[in-house]
C-alpha positions in Angstrom: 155.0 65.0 95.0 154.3 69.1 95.0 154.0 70.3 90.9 154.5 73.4 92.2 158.0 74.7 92.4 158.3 75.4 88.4 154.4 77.1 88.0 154.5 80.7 86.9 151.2 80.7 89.4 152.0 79.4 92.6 149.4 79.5 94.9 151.5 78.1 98.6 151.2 81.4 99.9 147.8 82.0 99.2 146.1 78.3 100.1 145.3 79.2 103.7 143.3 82.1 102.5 141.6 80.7 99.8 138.4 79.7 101.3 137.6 83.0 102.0 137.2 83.4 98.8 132.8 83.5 97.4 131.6 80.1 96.6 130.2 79.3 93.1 126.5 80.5 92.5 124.2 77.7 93.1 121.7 79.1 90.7 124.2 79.3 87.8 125.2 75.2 89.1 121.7 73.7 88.9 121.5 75.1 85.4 124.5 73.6 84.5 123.6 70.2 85.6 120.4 70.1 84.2 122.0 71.0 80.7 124.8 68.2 80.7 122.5 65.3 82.3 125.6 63.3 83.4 124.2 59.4 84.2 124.9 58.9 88.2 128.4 58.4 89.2 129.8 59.5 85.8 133.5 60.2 86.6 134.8 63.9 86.7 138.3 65.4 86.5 138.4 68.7 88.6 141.8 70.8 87.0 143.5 72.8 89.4 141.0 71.8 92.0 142.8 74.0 94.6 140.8 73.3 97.7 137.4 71.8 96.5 135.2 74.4 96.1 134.2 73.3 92.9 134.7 69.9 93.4 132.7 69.7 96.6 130.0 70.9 94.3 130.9 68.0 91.7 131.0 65.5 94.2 127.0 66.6 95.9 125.7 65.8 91.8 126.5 61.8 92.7 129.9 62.4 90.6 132.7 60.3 91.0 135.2 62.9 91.1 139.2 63.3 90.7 140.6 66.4 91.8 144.0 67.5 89.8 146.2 69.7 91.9 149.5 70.4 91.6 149.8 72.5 94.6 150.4 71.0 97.9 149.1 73.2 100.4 146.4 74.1 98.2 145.8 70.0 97.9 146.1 69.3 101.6 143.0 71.6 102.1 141.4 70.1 99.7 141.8 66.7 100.6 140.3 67.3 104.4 137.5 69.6 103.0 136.6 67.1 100.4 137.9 63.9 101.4 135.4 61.9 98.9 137.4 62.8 95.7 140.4 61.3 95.0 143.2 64.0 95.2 146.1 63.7 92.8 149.3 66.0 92.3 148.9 66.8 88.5 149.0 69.6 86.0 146.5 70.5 83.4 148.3 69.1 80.9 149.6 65.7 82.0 147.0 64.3 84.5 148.5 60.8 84.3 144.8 59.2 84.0 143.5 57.1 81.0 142.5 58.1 77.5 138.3 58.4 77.5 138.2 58.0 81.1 136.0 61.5 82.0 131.9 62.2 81.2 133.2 65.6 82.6 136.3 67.8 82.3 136.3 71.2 84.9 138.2 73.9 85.5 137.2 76.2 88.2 138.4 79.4 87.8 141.9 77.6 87.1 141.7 77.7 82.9 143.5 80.9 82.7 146.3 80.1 84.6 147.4 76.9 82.5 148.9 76.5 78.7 145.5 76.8 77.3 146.7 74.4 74.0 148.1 71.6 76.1 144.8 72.1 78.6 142.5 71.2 75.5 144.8 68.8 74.1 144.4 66.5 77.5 140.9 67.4 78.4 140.1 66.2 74.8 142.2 62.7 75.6 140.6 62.6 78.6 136.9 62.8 77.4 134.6 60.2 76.1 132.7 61.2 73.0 130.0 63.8 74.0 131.4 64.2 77.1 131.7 68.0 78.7 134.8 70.5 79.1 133.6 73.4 81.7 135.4 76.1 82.4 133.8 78.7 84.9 134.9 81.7 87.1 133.3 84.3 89.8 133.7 88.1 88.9 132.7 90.4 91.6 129.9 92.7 89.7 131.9 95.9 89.2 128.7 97.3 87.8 127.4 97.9 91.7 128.2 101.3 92.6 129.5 100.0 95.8 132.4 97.3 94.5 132.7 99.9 91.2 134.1 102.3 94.4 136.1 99.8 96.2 137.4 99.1 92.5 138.4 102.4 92.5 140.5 101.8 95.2 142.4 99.3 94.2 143.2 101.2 91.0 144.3 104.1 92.8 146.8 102.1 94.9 147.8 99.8 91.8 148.3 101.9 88.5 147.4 100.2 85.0 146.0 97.1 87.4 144.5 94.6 85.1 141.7 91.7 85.3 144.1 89.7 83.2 142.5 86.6 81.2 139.9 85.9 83.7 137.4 88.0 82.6 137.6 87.1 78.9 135.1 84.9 76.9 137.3 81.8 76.3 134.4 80.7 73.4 136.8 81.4 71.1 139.8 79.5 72.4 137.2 76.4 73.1 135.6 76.3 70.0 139.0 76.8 67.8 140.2 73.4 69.0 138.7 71.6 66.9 137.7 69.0 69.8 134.6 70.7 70.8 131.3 71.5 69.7 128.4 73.6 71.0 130.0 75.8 73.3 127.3 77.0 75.8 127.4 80.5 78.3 125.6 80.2 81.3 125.5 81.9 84.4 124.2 82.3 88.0 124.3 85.5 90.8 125.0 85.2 94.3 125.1 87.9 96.8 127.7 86.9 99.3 127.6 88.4 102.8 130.8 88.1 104.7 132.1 90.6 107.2 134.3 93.2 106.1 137.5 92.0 107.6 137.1 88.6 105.6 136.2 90.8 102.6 139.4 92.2 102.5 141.4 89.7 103.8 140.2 87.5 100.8 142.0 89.6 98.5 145.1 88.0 99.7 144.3 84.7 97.8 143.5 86.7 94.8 146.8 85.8 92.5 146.0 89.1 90.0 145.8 91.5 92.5 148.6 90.2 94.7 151.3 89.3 91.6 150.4 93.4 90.5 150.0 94.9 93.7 153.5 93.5 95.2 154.6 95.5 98.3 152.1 97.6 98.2 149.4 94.7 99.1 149.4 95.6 102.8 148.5 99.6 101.5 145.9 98.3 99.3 144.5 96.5 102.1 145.0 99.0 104.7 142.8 101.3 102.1 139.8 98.8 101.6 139.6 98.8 104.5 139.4 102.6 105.2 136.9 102.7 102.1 134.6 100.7 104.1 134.3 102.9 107.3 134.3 100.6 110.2 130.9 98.8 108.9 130.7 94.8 110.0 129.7 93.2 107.4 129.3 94.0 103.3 127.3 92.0 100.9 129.4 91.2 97.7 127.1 90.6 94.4 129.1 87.9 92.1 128.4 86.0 88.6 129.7 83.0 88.0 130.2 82.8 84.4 130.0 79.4 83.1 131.2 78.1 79.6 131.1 74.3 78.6 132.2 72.5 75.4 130.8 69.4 74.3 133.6 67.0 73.0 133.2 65.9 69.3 134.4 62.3 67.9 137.3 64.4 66.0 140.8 62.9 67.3 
């Protein structure tokens, strides 16, 4: 079964370049395991688990994990990169797994991209009581003078481009449900060094910039790649911004 054919976001074109794409911090990861202290083998749903590189992390905690992904070629990678979760062909909001079945609830850079009332609504069904809803993205830092200029570039090239939902707080939206208490931020750095050809052929699985940019993708490309004068390799500071929600005993 592929979910995908009536998503606004589908994400078939981009799956073979996703794993280009910066891993989660590791830093920002231990701290978020240490704070939830999930028993061994607790079971965790991974939403939009597009090709594990969340849930590869999920899985290395001793988690028993199911990975939701409505996309198929994003699933098929996942599967073989990941092969110890069980992969299912899902949406946020209608998983198809029991009520209280989850310690855990995740959604790797994949919460704004799904009907954020029906994503609560199920990750609360799903939960046990004091179990965990995590949402958690990587933003390049575009307060380093270096990706603040390559920034630059791609707002040249893409007037009035925008960040979109990605980059905002969702505390709000997570503590307005109703369905979850203490809301924590947390967060981790990573400096990932990559050559500069992967660099810039990352941005092609990057669904803002591609959706805004349109036909003129290959010029925005073609322009990093200028911007970067021939060098090898460029080291790429991230955060991975982590927000999790612990579910209350509120239906």
């Amino acid at each position: 079964m592929d979910c995908a054919a009536a998503l606004e976001w589908d994400y078939s074109e981009l799956a073979r370049h996703y794993r280009q794409r910066a891993p989660y911090s590791e830093e920002g990861l231990r701290e978020l395991f240490a704070a939830l202290r999930l028993p061994p083998q607790s079971h965790g749903v991974d939403i939009g688990a597009g090709t594990g590189r969340l849930t590869a992390s999920l899985v290395a905690q001793g988690l028993e994990v199911t990975a939701i992904e409505p996309n198929a070629a994003m699933r098929a990678i996942g599967s073989a990169e990941v092969p110890q979760a069980r992969w299912l062909a899902a949406r946020a909001q209608a998983t198809g797994l029991p009520a209280r079945c989850a310690r855990l609830v995740t959604f790797g850079s994949s919460f704004n991209v799904v009907p954020a009332d029906a994503a609560l609504r199920e990750s609360a069904r799903l939960l046990q009581t004091d179990g965990w809803l995590v949402c958690l993205w990587n933003h390049r830092d575009l307060d380093d003078p270096e990706q603040a200029r390559l920034q630059a570039v791609i707002d040249e090239h893409v007037p009035g481009y925008a960040h979109g939902s990605r980059r905002d707080d969702p505390t709000p939206v997570l503590a307005g449900d109703g369905r979850f208490d203490e809301v924590v931020h947390l967060q981790g750095t990573l400096l990932h060094e990559l050559p500069c050809a992967d660099f810039v052929h990352g941005f092609r699985a990057h669904a803002t910039l591609v959706r805004q940019a349109g036909a003129a993708l290959p010029r925005v490309l073609d322009a990093l790649t200028t911007a970067l004068h021939g060098r090898r390799t460029i080291a790429v500071p991230f955060v991975t911004r982590i927000y999790a929600a612990r579910r209350n005993a509120r239906p």
